[in-house]
ROTORMI-745842 format. One line per field, with one value per residue (C-alpha): x negated, y negated, z negated; residue in one letter; residue number from 1. Coordinates in steps of 0.2 Angstrom, whole numbers, padded with zeros to 4 digits. Example, Ala and Ser with C-alpha at 12.3 -4.5 7.8 and 13.67 -1.06 7.14 Angstrom:
px	-0062 | -0068
py	0022 | 0005
pz	-0039 | -0036
residu	A | S
num	1 | 2
***
This chain:
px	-0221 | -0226 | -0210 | -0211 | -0210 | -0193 | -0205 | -0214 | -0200 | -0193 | -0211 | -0210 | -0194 | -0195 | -0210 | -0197 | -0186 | -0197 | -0205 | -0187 | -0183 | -0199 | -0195 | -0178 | -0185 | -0196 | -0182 | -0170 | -0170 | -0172 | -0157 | -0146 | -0134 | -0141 | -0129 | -0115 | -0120 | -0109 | -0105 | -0092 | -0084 | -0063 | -0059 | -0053 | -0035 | -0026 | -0025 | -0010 | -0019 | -0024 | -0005 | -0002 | -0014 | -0008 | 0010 | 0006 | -0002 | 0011 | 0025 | 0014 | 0010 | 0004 | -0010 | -0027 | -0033 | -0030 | -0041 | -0040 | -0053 | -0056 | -0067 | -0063 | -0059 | -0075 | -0086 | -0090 | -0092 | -0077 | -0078 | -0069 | -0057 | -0043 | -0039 | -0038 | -0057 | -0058 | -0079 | -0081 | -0070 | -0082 | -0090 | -0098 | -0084 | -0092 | -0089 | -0075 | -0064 | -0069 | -0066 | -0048 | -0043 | -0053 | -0049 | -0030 | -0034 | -0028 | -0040 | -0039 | -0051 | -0054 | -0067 | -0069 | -0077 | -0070 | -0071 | -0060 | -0047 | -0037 | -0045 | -0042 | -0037 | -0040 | -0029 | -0036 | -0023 | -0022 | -0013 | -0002 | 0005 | 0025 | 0024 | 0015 | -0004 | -0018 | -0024 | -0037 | -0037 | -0028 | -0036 | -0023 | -0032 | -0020 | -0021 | -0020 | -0020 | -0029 | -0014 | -0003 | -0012 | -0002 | -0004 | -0012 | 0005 | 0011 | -0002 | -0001 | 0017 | 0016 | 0002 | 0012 | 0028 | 0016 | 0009 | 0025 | 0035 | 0020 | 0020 | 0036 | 0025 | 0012 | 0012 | -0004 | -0022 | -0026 | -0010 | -0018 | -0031 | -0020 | -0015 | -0001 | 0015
py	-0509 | -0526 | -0535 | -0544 | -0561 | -0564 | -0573 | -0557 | -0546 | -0556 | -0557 | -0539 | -0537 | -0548 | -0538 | -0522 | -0529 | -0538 | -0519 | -0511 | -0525 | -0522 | -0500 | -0502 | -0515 | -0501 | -0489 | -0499 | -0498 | -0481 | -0477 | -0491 | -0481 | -0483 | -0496 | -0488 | -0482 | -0496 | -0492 | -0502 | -0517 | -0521 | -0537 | -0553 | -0548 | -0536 | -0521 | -0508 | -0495 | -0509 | -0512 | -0496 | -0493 | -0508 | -0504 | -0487 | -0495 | -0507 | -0492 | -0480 | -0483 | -0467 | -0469 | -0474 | -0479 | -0472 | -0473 | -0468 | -0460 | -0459 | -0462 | -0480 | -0484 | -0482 | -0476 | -0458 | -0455 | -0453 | -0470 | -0476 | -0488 | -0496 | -0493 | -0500 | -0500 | -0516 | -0516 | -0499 | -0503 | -0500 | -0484 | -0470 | -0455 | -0440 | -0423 | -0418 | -0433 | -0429 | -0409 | -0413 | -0417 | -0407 | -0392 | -0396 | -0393 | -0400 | -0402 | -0407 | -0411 | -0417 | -0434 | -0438 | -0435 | -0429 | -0446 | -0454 | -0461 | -0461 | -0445 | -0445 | -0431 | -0432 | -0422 | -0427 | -0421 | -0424 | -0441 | -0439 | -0449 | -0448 | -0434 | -0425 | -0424 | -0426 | -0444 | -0443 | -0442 | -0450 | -0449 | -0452 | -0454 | -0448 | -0457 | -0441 | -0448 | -0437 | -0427 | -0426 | -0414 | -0408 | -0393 | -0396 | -0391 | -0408 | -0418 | -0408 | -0411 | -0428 | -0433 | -0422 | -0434 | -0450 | -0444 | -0439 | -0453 | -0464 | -0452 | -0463 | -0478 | -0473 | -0470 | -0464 | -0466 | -0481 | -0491 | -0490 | -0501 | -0515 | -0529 | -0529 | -0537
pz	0686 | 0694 | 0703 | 0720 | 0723 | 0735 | 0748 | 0750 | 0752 | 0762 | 0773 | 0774 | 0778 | 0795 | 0799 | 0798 | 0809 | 0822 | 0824 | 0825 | 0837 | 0846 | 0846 | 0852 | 0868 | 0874 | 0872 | 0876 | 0898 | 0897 | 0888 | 0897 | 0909 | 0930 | 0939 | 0950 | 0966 | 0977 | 0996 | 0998 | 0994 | 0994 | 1005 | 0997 | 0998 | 0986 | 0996 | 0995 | 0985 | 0972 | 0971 | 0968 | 0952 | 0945 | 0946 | 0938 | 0924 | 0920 | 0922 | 0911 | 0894 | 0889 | 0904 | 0898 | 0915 | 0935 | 0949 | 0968 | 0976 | 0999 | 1010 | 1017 | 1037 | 1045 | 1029 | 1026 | 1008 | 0995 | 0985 | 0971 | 0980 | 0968 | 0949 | 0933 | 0929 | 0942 | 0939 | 0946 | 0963 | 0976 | 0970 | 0976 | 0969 | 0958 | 0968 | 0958 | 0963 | 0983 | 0978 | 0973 | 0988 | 1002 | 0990 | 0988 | 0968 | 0953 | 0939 | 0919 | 0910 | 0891 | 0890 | 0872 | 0856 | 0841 | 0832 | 0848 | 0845 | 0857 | 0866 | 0885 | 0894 | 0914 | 0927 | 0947 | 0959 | 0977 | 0983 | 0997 | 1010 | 1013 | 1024 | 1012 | 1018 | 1005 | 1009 | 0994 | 0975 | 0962 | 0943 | 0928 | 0912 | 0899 | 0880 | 0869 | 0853 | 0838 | 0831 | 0846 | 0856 | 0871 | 0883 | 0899 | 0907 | 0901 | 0909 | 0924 | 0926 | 0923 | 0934 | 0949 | 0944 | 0948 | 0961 | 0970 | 0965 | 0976 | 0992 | 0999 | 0995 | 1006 | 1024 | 1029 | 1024 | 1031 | 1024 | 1005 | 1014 | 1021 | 1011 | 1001 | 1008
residu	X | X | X | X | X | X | X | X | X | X | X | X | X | X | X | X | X | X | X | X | X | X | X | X | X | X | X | X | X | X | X | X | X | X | X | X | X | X | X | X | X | X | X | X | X | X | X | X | X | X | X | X | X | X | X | X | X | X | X | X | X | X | X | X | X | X | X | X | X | X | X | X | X | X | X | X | X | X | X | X | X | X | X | X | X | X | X | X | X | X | X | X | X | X | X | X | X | X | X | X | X | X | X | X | X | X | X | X | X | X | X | X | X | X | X | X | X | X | X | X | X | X | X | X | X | X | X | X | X | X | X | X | X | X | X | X | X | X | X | X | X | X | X | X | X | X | X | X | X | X | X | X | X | X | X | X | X | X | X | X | X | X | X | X | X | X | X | X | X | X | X | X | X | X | X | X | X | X | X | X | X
num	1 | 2 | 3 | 4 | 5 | 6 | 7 | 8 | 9 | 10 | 11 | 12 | 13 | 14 | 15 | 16 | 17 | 18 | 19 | 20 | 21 | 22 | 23 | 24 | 25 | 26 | 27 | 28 | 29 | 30 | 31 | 32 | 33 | 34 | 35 | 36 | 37 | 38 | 39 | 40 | 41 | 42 | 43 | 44 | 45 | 46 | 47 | 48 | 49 | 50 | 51 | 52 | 53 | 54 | 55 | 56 | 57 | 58 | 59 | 60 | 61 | 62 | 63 | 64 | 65 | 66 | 67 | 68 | 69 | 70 | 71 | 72 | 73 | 74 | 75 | 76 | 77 | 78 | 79 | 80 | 81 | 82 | 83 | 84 | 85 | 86 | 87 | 88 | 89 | 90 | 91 | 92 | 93 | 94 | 95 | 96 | 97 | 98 | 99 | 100 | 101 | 102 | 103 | 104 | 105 | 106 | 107 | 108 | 109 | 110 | 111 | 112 | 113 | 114 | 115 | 116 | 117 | 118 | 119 | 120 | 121 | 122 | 123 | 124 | 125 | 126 | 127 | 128 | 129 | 130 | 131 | 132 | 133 | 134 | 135 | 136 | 137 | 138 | 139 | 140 | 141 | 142 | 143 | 144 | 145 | 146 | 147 | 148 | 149 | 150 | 151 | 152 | 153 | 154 | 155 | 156 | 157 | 158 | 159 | 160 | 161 | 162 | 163 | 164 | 165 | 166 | 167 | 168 | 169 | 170 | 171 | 172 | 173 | 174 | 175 | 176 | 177 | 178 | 179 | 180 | 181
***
């Protein structure tokens, strides 16, 4: 059997990879994600509602990520409107996130694959204001790490705990859009 020269192999080897590399660029903007949908954009000031995720976060190891979900003083779509993921503030919120709310409904759901590590379990409930009317939605994401699977009524309970403890923090709709005092 006649051996290689390491110059050739090495020839044919850049010509792999510059045909790889030139497969994956044709592929490649069809499979990057579509930008988010924006329909609105939060003022230079830290409003109330922004305040309020970040507190949760820093209160709440065992929370992966939260966002709140309304439709903005004079806007009329649901739209993602504070929360920990800081580059999707802005937009436009999936149906289930608007049905939580104009439904009165709490949902869980699990969003992970089975090699995650931490999983994610997701409960939406309704945000309320302190007199108790849903005011929008408010998205926990739960770390559920491989292992240590919980019932949903944990998540649920927890979540509702959240929630409730924010209610006296929030007077009406339009205060998680003030700034922050």
């Amino acid at each position: 059997m006649k051996q290689m020269m390491p110059s050739r192999l090495i020839a044919i080897a850049a010509v792999a990879i510059g045909l790889a590399t030139a497969a994956d660029a044709q592929t490649s903007p069809a499979s990057a994600p579509a930008p988010f949908k924006r329909n609105w954009s939060p003022p230079a000031f830290k409003i109330k509602g922004q305040v309020l995720a970040d507190a949760i976060m820093a209160q709440h190891a065992e929370l992966i990520g939260v966002t709140f979900h309304a439709i903005p003083p004079g806007m009329s779509e649901f739209t993602m409107f504070a929360g920990s993921y800081h580059d999707r503030i802005g937009k436009v919120s999936g149906p289930d996130d608007a049905m939580a709310m104009t439904l009165g409904r709490i949902m869980i759901e699990t969003r992970y694959k089975a090699t995650d590590n931490p999983r994610k379990v997701v409960v939406l409930v309704p945000l309320q204001d302190a007199a108790g009317d849903d005011v929008g939605t408010v998205v926990f994401g739960f770390r559920d790490d491989v292992g240590n699977v919980k019932a949903a009524g944990f998540y649920i309970s927890a979540a509702i705990q959240m929630r409730d403890a924010l209610r006296a923090q929030i007077a009406s709709h339009d205060d998680l859009f003030h700034g922050a005092d």
